[in-house]
VOGU-3710 file (C-alpha; in Angstrom, 3 decimals, decimal comma):
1> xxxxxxxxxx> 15,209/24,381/3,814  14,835/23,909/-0,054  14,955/20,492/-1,283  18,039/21,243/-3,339  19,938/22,516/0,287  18,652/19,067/1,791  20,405/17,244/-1,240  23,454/19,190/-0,949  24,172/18,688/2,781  23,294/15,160/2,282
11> xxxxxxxxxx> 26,266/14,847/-0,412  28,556/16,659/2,221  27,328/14,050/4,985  28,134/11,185/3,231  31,388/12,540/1,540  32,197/13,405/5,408  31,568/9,870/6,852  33,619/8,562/3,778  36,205/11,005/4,458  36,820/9,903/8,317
21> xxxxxxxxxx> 36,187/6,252/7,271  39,562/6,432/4,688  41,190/8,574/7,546  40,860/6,043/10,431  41,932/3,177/8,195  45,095/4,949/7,207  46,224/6,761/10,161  45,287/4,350/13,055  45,575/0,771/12,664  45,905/0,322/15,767
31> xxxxxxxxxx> 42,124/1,260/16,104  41,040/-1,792/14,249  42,104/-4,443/17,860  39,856/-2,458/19,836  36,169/-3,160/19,872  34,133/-0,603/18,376  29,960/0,294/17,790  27,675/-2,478/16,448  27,503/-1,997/12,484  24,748/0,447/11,080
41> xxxxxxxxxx> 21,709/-2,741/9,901  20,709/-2,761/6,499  16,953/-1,951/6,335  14,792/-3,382/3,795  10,956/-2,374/3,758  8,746/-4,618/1,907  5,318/-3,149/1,169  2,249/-5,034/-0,139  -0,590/-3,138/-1,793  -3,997/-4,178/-0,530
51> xxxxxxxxxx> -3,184/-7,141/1,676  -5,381/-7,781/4,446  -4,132/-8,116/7,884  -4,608/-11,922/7,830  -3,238/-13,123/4,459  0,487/-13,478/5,442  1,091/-16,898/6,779  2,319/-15,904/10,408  -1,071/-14,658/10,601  -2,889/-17,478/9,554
61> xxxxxxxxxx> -3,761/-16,986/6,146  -4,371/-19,515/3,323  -1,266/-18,267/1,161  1,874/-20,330/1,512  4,274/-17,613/2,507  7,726/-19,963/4,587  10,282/-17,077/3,822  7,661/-14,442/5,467  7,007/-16,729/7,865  10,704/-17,560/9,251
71> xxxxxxxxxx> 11,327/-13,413/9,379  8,404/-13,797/11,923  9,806/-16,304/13,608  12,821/-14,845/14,289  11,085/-11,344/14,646  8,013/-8,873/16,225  4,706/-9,430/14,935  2,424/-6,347/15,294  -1,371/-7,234/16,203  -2,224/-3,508/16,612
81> xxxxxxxxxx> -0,523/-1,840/13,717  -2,907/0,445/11,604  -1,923/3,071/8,653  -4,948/4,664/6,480  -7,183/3,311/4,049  -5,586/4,483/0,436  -2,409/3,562/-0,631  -1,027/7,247/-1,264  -1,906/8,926/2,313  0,093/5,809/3,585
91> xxxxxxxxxx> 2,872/5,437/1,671  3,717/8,919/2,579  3,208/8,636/6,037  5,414/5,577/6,003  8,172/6,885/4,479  8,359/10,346/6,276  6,599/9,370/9,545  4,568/12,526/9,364  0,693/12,727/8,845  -0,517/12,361/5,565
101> xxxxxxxxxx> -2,149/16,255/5,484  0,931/17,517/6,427  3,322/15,331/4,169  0,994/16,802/1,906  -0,530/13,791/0,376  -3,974/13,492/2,138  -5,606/11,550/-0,554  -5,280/9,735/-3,922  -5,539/11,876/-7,418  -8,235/9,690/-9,203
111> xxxxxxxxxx> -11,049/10,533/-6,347  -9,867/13,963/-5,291  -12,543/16,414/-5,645  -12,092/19,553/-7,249  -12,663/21,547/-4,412  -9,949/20,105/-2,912  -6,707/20,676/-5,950  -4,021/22,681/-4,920  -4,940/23,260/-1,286  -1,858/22,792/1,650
121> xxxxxxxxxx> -1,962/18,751/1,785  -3,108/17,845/-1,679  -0,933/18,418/-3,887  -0,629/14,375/-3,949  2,895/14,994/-3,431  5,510/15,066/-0,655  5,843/18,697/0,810  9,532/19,813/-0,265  10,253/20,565/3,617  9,260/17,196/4,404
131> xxxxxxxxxx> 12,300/14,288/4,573  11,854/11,399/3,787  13,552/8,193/5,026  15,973/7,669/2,191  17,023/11,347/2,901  17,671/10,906/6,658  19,464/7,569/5,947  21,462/9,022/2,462  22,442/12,031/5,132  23,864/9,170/7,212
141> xxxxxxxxxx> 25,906/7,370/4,307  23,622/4,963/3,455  23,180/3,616/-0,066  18,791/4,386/-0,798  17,643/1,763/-3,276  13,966/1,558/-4,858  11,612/-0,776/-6,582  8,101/-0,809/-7,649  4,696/1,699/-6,844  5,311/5,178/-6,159
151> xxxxxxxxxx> 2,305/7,290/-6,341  3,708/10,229/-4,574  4,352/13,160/-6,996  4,660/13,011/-10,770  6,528/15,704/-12,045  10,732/16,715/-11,733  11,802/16,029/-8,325  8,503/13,995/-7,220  10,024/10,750/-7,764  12,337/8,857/-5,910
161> xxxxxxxxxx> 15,647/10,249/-6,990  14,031/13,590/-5,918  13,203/12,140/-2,994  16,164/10,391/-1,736  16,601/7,623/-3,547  19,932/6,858/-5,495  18,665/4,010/-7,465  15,142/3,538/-8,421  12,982/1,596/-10,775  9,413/3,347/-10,367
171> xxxxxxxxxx> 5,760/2,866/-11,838  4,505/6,766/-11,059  0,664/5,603/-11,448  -1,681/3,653/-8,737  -0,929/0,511/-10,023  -0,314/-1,670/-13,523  -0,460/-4,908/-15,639  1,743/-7,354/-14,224  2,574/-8,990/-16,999  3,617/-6,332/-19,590
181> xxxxxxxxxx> 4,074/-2,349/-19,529  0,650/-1,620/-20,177  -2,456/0,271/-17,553  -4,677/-1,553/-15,779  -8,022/0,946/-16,078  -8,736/4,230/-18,097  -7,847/6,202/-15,812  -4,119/6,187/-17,197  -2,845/5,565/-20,754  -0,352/3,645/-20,390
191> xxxxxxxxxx> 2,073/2,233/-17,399  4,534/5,127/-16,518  7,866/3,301/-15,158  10,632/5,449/-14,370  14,557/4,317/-13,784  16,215/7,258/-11,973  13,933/9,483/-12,422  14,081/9,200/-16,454  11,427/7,498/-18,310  12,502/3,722/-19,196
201> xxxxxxxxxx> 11,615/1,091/-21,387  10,602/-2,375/-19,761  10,503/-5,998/-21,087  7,605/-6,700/-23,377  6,707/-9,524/-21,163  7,694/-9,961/-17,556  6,079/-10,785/-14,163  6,581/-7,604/-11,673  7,381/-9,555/-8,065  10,184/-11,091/-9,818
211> xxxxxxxxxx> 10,942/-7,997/-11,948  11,346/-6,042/-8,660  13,048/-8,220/-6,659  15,776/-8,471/-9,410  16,297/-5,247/-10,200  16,613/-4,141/-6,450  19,303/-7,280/-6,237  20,766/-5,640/-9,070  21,340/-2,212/-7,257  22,298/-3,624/-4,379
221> xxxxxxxxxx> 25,051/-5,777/-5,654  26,249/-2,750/-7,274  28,040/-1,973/-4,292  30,574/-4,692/-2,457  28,947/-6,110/0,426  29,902/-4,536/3,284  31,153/-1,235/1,833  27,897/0,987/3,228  24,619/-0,481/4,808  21,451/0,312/2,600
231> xxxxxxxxxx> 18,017/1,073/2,752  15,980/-0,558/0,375  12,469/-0,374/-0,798  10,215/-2,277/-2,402  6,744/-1,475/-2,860  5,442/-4,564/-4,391  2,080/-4,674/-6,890  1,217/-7,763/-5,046  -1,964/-7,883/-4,879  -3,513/-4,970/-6,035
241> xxxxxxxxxx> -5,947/-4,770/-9,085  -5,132/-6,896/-11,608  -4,627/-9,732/-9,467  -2,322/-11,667/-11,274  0,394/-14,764/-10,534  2,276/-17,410/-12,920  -0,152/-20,500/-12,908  2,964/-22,954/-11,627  1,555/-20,763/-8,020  -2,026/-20,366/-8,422
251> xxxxxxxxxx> -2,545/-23,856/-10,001  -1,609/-25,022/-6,402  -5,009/-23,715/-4,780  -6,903/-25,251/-7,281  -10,396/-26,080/-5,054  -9,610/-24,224/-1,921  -11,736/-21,775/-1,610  -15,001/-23,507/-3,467  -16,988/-23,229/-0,408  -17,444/-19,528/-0,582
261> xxxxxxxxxx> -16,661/-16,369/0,954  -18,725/-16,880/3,807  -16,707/-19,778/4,579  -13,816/-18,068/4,122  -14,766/-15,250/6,675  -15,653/-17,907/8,941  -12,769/-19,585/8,755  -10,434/-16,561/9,199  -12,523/-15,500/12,423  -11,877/-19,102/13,901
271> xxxxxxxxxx> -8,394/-18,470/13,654  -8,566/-14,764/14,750  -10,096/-16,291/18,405  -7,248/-18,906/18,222  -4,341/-16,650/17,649  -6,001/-13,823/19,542  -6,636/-11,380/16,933  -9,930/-11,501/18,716  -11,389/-11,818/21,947  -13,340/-15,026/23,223
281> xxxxxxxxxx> -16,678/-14,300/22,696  -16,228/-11,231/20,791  -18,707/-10,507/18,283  -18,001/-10,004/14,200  -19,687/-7,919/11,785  -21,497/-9,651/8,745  -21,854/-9,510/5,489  -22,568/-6,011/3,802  -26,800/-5,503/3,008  -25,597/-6,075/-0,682
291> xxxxxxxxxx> -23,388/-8,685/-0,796  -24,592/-11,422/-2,624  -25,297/-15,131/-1,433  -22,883/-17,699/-2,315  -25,589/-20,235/-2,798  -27,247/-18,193/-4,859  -24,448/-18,047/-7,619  -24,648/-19,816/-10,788  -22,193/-22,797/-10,775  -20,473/-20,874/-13,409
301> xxxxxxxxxx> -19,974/-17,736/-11,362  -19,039/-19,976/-8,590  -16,100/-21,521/-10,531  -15,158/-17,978/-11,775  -15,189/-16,232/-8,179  -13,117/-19,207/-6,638  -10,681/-19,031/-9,152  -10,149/-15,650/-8,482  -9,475/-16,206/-5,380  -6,740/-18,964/-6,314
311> xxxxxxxxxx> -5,037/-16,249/-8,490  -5,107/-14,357/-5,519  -3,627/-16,750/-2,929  -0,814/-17,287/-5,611  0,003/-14,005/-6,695  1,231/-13,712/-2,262  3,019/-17,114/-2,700  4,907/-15,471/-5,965  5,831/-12,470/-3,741  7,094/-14,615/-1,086
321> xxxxxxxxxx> 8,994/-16,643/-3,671  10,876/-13,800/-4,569  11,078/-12,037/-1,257  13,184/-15,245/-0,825  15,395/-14,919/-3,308  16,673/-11,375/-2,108  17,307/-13,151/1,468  19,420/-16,106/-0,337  21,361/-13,269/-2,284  21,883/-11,013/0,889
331> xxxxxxxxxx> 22,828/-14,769/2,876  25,112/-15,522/-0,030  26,811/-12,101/0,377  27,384/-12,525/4,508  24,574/-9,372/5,108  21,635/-11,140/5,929  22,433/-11,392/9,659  23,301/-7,412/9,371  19,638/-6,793/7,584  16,841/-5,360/9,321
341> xxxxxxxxxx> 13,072/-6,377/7,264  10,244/-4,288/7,765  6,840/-6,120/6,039  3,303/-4,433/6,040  0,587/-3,414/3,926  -0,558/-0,345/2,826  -3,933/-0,965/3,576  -7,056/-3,488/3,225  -8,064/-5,659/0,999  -9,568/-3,942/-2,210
351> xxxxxxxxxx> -13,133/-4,756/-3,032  -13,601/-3,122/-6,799  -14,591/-4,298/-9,603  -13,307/-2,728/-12,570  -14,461/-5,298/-15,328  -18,035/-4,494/-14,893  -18,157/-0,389/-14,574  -19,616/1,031/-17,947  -17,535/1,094/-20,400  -15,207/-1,079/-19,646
361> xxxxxxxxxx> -15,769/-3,847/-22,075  -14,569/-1,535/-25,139  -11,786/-1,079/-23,244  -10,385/-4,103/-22,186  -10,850/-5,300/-25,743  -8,676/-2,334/-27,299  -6,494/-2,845/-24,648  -6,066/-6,888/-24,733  -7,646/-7,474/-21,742  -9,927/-10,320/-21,121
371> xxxxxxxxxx> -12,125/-11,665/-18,001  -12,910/-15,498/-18,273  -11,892/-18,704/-16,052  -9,351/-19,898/-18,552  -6,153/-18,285/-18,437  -7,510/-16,102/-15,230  -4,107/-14,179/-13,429  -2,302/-14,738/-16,518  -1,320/-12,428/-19,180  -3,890/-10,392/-20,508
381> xxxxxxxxxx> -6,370/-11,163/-17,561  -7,966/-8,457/-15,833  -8,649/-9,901/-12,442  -9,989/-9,183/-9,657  -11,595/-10,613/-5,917  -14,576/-8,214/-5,266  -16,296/-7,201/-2,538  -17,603/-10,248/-1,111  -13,591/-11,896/-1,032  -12,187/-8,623/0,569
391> xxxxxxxxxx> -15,148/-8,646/3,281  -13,852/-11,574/4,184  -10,580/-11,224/3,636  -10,875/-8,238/6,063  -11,964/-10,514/9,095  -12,218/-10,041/12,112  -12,493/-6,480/10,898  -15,169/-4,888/9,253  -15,350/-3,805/5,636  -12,303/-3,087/3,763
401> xxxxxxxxxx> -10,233/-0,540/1,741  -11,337/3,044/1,449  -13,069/2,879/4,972  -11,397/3,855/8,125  -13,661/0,271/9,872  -11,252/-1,926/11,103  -10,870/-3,909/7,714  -9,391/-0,824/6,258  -7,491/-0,054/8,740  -5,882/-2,688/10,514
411> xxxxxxxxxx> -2,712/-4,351/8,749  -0,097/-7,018/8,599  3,084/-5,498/10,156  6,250/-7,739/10,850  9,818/-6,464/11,612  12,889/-8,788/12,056  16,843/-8,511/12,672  19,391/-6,923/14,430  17,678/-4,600/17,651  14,883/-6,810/17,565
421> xxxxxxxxxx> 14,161/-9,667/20,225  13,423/-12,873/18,578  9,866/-14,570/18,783  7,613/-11,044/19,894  4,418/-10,315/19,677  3,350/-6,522/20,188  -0,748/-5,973/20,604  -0,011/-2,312/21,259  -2,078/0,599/19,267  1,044/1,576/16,508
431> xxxxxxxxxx> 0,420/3,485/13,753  2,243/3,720/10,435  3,911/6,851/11,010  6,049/4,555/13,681  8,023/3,514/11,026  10,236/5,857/9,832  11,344/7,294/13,455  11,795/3,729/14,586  14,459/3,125/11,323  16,108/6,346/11,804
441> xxxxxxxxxx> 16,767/5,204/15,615  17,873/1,856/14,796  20,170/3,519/11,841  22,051/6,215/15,135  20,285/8,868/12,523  21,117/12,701/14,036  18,200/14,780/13,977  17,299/17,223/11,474  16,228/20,264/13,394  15,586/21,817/9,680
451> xxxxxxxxxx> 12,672/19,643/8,676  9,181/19,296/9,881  9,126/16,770/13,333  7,583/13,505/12,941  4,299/12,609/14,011  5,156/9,194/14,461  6,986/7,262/17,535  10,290/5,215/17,789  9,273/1,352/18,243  12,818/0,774/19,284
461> xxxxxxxxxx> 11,822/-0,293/22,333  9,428/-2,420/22,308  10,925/-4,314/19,759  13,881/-4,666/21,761  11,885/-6,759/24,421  10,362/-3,663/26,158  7,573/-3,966/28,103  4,488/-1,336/28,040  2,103/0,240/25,562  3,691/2,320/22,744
471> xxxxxxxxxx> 1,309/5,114/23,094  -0,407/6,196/26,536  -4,318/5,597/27,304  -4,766/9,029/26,880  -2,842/9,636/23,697  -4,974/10,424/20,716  -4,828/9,563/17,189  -6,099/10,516/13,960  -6,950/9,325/10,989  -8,370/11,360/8,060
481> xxxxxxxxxx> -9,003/10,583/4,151  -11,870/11,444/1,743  -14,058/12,572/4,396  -13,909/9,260/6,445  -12,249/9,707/9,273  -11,256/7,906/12,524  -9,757/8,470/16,070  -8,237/6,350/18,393  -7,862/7,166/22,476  -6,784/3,900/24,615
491> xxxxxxxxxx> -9,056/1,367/23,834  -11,501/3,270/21,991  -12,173/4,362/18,571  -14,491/6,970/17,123  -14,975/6,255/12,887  -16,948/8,504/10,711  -17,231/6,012/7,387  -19,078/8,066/4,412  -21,165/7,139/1,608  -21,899/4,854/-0,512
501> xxxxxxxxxx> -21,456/2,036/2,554  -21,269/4,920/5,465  -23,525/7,431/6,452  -21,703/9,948/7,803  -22,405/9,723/11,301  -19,906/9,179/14,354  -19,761/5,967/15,996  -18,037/5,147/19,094  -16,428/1,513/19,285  -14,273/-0,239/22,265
511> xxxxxxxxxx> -11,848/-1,847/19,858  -9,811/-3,859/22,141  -13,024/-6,018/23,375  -14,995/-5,499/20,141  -12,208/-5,220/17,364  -15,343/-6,544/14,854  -17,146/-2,891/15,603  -20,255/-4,486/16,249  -21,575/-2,563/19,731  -21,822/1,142/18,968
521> xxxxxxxxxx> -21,196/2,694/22,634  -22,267/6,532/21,120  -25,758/6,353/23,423  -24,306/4,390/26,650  -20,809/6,885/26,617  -21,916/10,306/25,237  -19,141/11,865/27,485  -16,701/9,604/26,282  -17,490/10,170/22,295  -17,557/14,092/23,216
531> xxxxxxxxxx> -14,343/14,392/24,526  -12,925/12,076/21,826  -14,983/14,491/18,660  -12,942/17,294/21,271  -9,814/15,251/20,349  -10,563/14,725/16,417  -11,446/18,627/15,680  -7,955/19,170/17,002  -6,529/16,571/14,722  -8,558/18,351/11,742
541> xxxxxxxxxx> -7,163/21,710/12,977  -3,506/21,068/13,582  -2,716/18,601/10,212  -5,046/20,986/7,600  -7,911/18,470/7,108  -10,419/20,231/4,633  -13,900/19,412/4,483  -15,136/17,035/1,747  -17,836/18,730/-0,556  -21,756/18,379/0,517
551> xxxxxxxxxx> -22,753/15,457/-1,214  -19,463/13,972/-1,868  -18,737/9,835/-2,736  -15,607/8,769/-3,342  -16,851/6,215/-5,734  -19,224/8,630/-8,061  -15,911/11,098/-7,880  -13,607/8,586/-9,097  -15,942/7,752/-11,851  -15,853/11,721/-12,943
561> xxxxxxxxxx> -12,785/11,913/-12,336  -12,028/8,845/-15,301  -14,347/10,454/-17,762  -12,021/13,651/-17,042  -9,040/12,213/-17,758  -10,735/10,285/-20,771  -12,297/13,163/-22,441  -9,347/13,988/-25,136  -10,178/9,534/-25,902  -13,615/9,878/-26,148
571> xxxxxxxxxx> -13,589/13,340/-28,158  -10,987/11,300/-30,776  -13,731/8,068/-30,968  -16,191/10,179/-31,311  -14,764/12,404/-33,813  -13,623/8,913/-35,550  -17,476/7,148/-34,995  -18,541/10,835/-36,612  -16,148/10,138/-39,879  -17,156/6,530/-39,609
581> xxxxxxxxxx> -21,224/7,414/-39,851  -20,852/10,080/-41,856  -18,903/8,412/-44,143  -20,994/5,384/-44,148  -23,888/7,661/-45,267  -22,378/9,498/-47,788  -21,698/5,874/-49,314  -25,463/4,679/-49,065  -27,107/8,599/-51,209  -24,616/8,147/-53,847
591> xxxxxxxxx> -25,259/4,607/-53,884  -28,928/5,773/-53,912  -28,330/8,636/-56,138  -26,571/5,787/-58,638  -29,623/3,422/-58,562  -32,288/6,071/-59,539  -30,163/7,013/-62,401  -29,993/3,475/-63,511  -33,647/3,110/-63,400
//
């Protein structure tokens, strides 16, 4: 069914329920004394962008998050929860709860190889077949609200109010200055934010946790409380690249994380054995071979590194801060109790560092960025944690973003309200695509026999007090982006990371026991890792997986692809240094020329 059919027997959905609702009310009173079904919950998905699965405050990390926190509290906290590695593949698997290949986003634009444009699953946009949420829960007479990253499509009917949404406020890149409507790295020209699917102009100056939050108040109270449940989204910047918070937040971690990252990792595995994120005994991976020593830092670099790592800390506090602000509001208007959260992460922590690629120095200055301790997180700062941070931010896993290891992997997932018994704790394997089918059963969504089935499993369950793993010991799962590539069966996990940090080569890993992928059980289990590469060319088959190019690396690619998107730039400063030079000598022979007719 064409996108524009899906749309139209949406409109008829909700005009029906509105229709029957009016008719009850004014032909049966009587039907109001009898007890009828439990309200339909307001949903509200909150979505981080690179937090690691320890930063949130219920699971021990150093950020003050209380409003988090109490959700928690009252809620299911997910121990086993992982989505993919890059923020696009997940985001559309979260939102349709289909694979990524066949949602047809099975990678990110800036390090998609040519090979790989226009091929079934990546066309970095969702598949016009595919529903999303918003659809199924518009179909159902909900109100679909939107704030913040997109990253799924680009062009007429890509973004959100082609996708389902009613209301939206979307940035249509990978991410953006927090501070003001301007890019964050070369790869885009400016910060694309669209209202509605029309292009809109923001504040010159603004901070974008607070920015969201308001704005997705704003649609919300543009409806009386009460009249329809709604689905909201918001897909914070929090705390992607530029890592940025108000100083009033980060001043408050002033000193706390001067003893290093190794401390920090060490820290964060203590309280993985205490809250039994890992095993007694279990072993953790180190440091990468070229991460650099603490110790060996300048004091200067010291002070800069913790610092960043303040900004950090307080850029998760802001987000909290304002994640509190739309409960107060939905307390004030009597739907709090009637609101279903949903709180995860897209993926790992993210380990680049933009400031120091090539080229990137003339940028930032024609672009008003800076990189220096004062004024770090503020605006103009381009800031950022690094490598050695998100390694051990990523503990107990190992490595981080862009890597199907356990640190890119394994997320933050926390769901609280109505349907869901207080105080839980689920250690289960669940995987991102849970998510939508477990909102569409808490909503009483019908089916849609028209669209694509869902990959992904209803969580209803569980969450409900169920006992029991979500997925059976024999249930596989996939995982595929870039090339790197994982599998899960039971307890066990097969990864594939590639270059620069991988090597291409299958591992085998018992998860459960060694979550820190330290004991690589391909020798002692070779019948186990065959039947589980058995398992994995299936996945590649059924979901349209297509090989990566020989000699492909996902960092080398995103650099080409930059200079790519730069070229029209650097043609126009060159021209310009041309006119410049040329100029410049023209100048010096008449000049020349003038002097020798003077002598």
């Amino acid at each position: 069914m064409s996108r524009e059919g899906r749309d139209r027997r949406g409109r008829l959905a909700v005009g029906a329920a509105a229709a029957a609702l009016a008719l009850g009310v004014a032909t049966a009173p009587e039907a109001r004394t009898q007890p009828g079904p439990a309200p339909r919950p307001n949903i509200v998905v909150i979505l981080f962008d690179d937090a690691a699965l320890m930063d949130l405050g219920a699971y021990g990390g150093e950020a003050r998050t209380p409003n988090i926190d109490a959700l928690a509290r009252r809620g299911a906290v997910f121990t086993g929860y992982r989505t993919s590695p890059l923020c696009t593949p997940s985001r559309a698997m979260l939102l349709t709860g289909i694979d990524s290949h066949r949602a047809g986003a099975a990678t990110i634009s800036e390090v998609l190889p040519p090979e790989h444009r226009n091929r079934p699953g990546y066309g970095l946009r969702i598949e016009p077949d595919v529903l999303t949420l918003a659809e199924r829960l518009r179909s159902e007479g909900y109100r679909t609200l939107m704030t913040g990253k997109w990253h799924l499509g680009h062009g007429p009917g890509e973004l959100p109010d082609g996708q389902g949404f009613d209301r939206s406020l979307a940035l249509d890149a990978s991410g953006a200055d927090n501070w003001a409507p301007k890019s964050y790295m070369p790869y885009y020209s400016e910060a694309p934010w669209f209202e509605d699917g029309r292009p809109v102009e923001m504040p010159s100056s603004f901070y974008s946790s607070d920015l969201l939050v308001d704005r997705l108040t704003r649609y919300i109270e543009e409806s009386p409380a009460g009249r329809a449940p709604f689905f909201a989204y918001l897909a914070l910047q929090a705390v992607h690249i530029p890592v940025q918070a108000p100083a009033r937040y980060t001043d408050g971690y002033r000193g706390r994380f001067d003893a290093g990252w190794e401390a920090l990792r060490d820290e964060r595995v203590d309280k993985a054995r205490r809250n039994g994120l890992l095993p007694q005994g279990a072993a953790v991976a180190g440091f990468s071979p070229n991460a650099r020593d603490w110790e060996a830092l300048s004091p200067a670099e010291r002070r800069m590194a913790a610092r960043s790592m303040e900004v950090y800390a307080g850029m998760i506090e802001a987000a909290d801060s304002a994640i509190g602000r739309l409960i107060r509001r939905l307390e004030a208007r009597g739907e709090l109790a009637n609101t279903l959260f949903v709180i995860t992460s897209d993926n790992g922590p993210e380990p680049s560092d933009p400031v120091h690629q090539r080229g990137m120095g003339l940028w930032m200055r024609l672009n008003g960025y800076a990189w220096r301790e004062e004024g770090l997180g503020g605006p103009g700062s381009l800031n950022f944690i690094g490598r050695e941070w998100a390694e051990a931010l990523a503990a107990p896993g190992r490595r981080y973003k862009f890597y199907v290891s356990e640190g890119g992997l394994r997320a933050p997932l926390i769901v609280s309200g109505p349907g869901v018994a207080p105080g839980r704790r689920i250690d289960g394997l669940t995987f991102v695509t849970d998510v939508t089918p477990t909102l569409v059963d808490l909503a009483g969504a019908r089916p849609a026999p028209d669209a694509p089935a869902m990959d992904g499993l209803s969580l209803r369950a569980v969450l409900a007090g169920g006992e029991g793993p979500v997925r059976g010991p024999e249930t596989p799962l996939g995982i595929e982006v870039s090339g790197n590539a994982a599998l899960y069966r039971g307890d066990y996990k097969i990864i594939r990371d590639m270059p620069p940090l991988g090597d291409g080569r299958w591992r085998l890993y018992d998860v459960v026991q060694d979550p820190g992928e330290t004991r690589d059980l391909s020798a002692a289990e070779p019948g186990r890792l065959k039947l589980m590469l058995a398992d994995y060319a299936a996945y590649e088959a059924q979901v349209g997986v297509a090989p990566v190019p020989e000699g492909y690396n996902m960092q080398r690619q995103l650099t080409a692809n930059v200079l790519a998107r730069q070229a029209p730039l650097l043609a126009a400063l060159a021209g310009a240094l041309a006119l410049v030079v040329g100029g410049a000598g023209l100048l010096a022979w008449r000049w020349r020329r003038r002097g020798r007719r003077a002598a």
